[in-house]
Every structure is written in C-alpha cells, then in structure tokens.
C-alpha positions in Angstrom: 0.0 0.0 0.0 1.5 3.5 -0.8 2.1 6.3 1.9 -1.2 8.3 0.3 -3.1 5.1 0.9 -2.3 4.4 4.3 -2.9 8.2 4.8 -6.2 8.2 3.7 -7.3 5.4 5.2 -5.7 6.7 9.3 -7.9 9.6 8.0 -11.1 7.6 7.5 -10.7 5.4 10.8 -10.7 9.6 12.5 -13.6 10.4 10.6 -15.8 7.6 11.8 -15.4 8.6 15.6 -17.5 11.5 14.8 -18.8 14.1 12.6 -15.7 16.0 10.4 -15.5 20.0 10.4 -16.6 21.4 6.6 -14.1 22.9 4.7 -14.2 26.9 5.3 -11.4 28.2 2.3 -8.1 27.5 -0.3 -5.7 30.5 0.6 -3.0 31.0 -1.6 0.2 32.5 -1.9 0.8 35.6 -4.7 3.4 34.8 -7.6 6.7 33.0 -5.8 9.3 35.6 -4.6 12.1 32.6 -4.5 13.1 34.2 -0.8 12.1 32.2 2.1 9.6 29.4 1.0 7.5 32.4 0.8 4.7 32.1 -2.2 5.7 27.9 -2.2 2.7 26.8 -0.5 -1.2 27.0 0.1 -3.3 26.4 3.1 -6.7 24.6 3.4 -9.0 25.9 6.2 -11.6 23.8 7.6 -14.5 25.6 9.5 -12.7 24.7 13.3 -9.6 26.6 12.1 -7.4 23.3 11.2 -5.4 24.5 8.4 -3.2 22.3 6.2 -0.4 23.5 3.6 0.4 21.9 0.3 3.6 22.6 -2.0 2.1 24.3 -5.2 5.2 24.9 -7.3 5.0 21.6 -9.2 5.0 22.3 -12.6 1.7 24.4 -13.2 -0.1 24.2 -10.2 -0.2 27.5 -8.6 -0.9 29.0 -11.4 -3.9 26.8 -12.7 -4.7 27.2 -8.6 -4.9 30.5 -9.4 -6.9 30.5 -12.5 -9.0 28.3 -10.7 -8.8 26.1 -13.6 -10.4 23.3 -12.5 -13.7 25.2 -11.6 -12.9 23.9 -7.9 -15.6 24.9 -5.1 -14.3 24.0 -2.1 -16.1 26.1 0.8 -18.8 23.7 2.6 -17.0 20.4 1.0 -16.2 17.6 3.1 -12.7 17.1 3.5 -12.2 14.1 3.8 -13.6 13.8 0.0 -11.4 16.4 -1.0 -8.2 14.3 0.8 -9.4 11.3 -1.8 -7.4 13.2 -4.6 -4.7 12.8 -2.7 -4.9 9.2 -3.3 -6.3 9.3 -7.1 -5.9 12.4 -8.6 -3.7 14.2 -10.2 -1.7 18.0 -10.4 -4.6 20.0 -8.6 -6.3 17.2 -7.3 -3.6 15.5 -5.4 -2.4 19.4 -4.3 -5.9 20.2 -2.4 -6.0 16.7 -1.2 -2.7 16.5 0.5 -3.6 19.9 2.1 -7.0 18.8 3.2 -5.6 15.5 4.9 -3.0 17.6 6.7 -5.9 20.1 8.1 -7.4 16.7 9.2 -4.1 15.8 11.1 -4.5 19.1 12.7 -7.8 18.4 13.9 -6.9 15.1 15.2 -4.4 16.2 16.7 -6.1 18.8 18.4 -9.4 17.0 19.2 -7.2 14.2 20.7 -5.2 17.0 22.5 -2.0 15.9 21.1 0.8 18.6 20.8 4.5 18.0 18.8 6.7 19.5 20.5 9.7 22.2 19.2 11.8 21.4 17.1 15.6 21.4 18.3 16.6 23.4 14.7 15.8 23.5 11.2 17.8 20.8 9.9 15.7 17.8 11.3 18.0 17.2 14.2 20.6 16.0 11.8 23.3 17.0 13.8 25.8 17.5 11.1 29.6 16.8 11.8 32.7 17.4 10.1 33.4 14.6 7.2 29.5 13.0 7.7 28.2 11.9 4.2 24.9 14.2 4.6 22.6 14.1 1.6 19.6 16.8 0.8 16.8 16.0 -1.0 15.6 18.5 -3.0 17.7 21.6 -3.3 16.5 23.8 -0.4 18.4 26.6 0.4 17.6 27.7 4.1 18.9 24.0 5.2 22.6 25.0 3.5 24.5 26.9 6.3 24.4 25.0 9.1 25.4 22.3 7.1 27.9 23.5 5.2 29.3 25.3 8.5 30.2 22.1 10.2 32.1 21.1 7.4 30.0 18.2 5.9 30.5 17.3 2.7 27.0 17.7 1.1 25.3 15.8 -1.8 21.9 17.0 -2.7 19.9 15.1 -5.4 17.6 17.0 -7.7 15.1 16.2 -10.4 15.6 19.5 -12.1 18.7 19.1 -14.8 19.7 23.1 -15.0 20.2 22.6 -10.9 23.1 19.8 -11.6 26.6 20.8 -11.0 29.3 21.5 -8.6 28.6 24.1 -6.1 30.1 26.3 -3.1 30.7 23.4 -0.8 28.1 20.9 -2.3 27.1 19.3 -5.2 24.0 18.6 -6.8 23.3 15.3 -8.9 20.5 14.3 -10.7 21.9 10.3 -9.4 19.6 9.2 -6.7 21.9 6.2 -6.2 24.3 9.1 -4.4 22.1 8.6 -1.3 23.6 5.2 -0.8 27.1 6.6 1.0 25.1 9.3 3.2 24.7 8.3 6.6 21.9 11.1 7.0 19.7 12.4 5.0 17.0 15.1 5.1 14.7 15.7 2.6 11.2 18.3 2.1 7.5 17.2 2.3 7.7 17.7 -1.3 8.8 14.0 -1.9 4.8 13.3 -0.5 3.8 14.7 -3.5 6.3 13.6 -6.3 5.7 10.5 -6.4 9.3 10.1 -5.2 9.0 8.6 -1.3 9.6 4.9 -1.5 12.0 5.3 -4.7 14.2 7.7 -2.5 13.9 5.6 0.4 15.3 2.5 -1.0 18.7 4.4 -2.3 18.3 6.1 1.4 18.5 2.2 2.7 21.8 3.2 4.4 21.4 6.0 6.4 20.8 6.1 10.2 18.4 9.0 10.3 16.3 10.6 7.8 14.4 13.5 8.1 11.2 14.6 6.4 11.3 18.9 6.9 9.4 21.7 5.7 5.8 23.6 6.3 4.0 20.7 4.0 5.2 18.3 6.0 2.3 18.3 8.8 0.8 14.9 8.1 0.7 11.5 9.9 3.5 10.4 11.0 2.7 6.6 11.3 3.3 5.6 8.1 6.5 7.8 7.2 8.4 5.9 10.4 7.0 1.9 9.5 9.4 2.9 6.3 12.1 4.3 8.5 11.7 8.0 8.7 13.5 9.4 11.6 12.0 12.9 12.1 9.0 14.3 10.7 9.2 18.3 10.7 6.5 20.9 10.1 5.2 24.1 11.1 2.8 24.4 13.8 0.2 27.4 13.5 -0.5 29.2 16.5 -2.1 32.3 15.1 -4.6 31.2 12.5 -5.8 34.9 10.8 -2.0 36.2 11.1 -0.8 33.1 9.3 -3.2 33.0 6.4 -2.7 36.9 6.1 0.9 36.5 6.1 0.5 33.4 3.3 -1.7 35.8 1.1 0.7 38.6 1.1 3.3 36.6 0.7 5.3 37.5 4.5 7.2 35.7 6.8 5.2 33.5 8.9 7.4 32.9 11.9 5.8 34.7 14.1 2.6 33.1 13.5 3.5 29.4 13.7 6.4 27.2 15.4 8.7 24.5 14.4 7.5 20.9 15.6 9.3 17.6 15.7 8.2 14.0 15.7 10.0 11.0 16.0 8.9 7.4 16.6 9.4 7.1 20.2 7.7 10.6 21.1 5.2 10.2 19.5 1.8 7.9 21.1 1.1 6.6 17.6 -2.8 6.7 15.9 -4.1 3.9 18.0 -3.5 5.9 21.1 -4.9 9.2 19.3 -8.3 7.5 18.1 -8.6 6.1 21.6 -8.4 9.2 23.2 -11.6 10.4 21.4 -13.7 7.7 22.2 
C-alpha cells in the first residue's frame, strides 16, 4: 500500500469517531518571490480553524490554482472527500487533497489533545559533523548553512537538470543512487507529492536518520516511520488569521506558527490518538 493510501485510510478510521469539520477556504500565496519558502505553499481551512499547507510549485499548479482552472468549489466540502485526490488524482487534485488531509491531522491532533513538541533546529535534528556523508533531498536553500558550516561534505539530489553541478561546498546530482554513501539524509514534504517517497527511500537504505522537513510536512506520521523516517518536521500554527494573512501577502510567517518535531518514540502513535476520542 502506498504512503497516500495508508494516509487516507488513518484519516477515514478519524472520521468515523465522529462528525468532520466542513471545509471553510483555499488560501493561496501571490506569484513566488524565491526568498524564504515564501509564495511555495497554500493552506486549506476547515471551518474549526485546522489548516493544512500543500507545495504548489510543481510544474503548473499555482498558477492553474490560481486560474482556478479546474472550476474547484471548495467552501462547505467535506474534507475528507477532498483528501481522496490525494490518493487518485492528479496536479490540482492530489495538491488540495494533501492539504486537506493535513488540516485533518491538525484536527486530530487537536481533538485528541495531542501537541508536537519544538523542534531542536531547522535541519531535522541532523546534527551534522565534520566529514558526515549528509545528503539533501531537493535543493533547499535555508537548510545550507548549518550544514555547510560544520564542514560536511553535502550531496543534494535534484530532479531538475539546469540545478546539476558542482557548487560552493556541495554538489547537486540528478543520481539518486548518491544517497547510498550518506549516513543522513534530510529531505522536504515535497517527496509526498512527487511521487518520489519509496523510490528515495530504498537508495536512502543506508542511512541512520532521515528527516522529512518543511511547512507541508504536517501529516501522519505513522506511516512515514513503519518505512524508516527518523524525524517528521512541520510548522505548527499558532495564530490562525495572522498566518493565512501573512501566506496571502506573501510574508514571513514565523511569528505566527512554530517549528515541531516527531519521532517514533515521542510520539503515542494513531491507536492511542483515536482512543483518546472515544
């Protein structure tokens, strides 16, 4: 069974302990700036204020989000029908899906009164150490310097050709088979929605500690560490109106939502969440 899959169906098992908020609104993000992960993501809003964020800078998406080419209607839909795309659809589909099952992790989370606590840093608790084999997933920038600092040497596997090449202290391959000689890895919650997780996984089969990081990253955990994800890293909103505001025009978020970290022996697992709300 694939990671959507197992997704969806955690989500369903929540859904039958009682009746599921409606979705409220799609926020998203103006043109990309390229500065921060700033324009890189929408969020879903269900009518209890669980929001979930998506990647939308695959291929055309943010801009057919934006076009609303689709003819999407999302306001008063029932999420977890929306989260099915994640499963079977494609481009948009799978985009608003992904984001609607993470606003259901929220309000699980919440409704079971489960909080993920801070994260230690930004780099998924990788700990990097002079002459570790550390390999990125996905060439993202804010995760360079403190890597780079401790003097790591760096391998970073893309899937976009222009991006291949030495660079300052790194290099960047379009070789997935790299990730065989790195000891760590981290990689961004985009690899949930590239269709990339278990291919990466296997050429990660050698690494002690992998960790999933970014603000797309706020799903179930459960499923990510049965195929040996370390850390699961997202962002944690605690102001709802200053976040979406921020997202629509574009701004820095910080202040509006925290850095959380999950790994496998911290966290009670979905058993022990769905019991809680019975």
């Amino acid at each position: 069974m694939t990671f959507a899959a197992e997704y969806l169906a955690q989500l369903t098992a929540f859904a039958a302990t009682g009746p599921l908020p409606r979705v409220r609104a799609l926020h998203l993000p103006p043109e990309p700036s390229g500065e921060d992960n700033k324009g890189e993501f929408c969020a879903l809003e269900l009518d209890d204020g669980s929001l979930g964020l998506s990647y939308v800078l695959l291929g055309d998406t943010l801009a057919r989000l934006r076009k609303g080419a689709d003819g999407f209607d999302l306001a008063g839909a029932d999420p977890l029908e929306v989260a099915r795309g994640y499963v079977d659809g494609q481009a948009i589909r799978k985009t608003l899906g992904f984001a609607a099952a993470n606003a259901l992790t929220r309000c699980l989370f919440d409704r079971a009164g489960y909080v993920p606590p801070d994260a230690g840093d930004s780099i998924g608790g990788i700990a990097p150490q002079r002459d570790d084999r550390i390999g990125m997933i996905g060439l993202f920038k804010p995760l360079l310097g403190r890597i780079l600092e401790s003097g790591a040497r760096l391998t970073v596997v893309e899937l976009k050709e222009e991006l291949a090449g030495a660079a300052d202290g790194y290099v960047v391959t379009l070789d997935a088979d790299a990730l065989l000689d790195c000891a760590k890895v981290v990689a961004t919650g985009t690899l949930l929605l590239n269709d990339t997780l278990d291919r990466m996984l296997v050429n990660c089969r050698n690494a002690r500690w992998f960790a999933m990081v970014g603000p797309s990253a706020g799903c179930l955990p459960d499923a990510l560490f049965a195929r040996r994800v370390t850390l699961l890293g997202g962002s944690w909103v605690i102001d709802r109106r200053g976040f979406v505001e921020a997202l629509k025009a574009g701004e820095k978020r910080s202040e509006c939502a925290r850095k959380f970290a999950i790994t496998k022996g911290w966290y009670p697992g979905m058993d022990a969440l769905l019991r809680r709300l019975q």
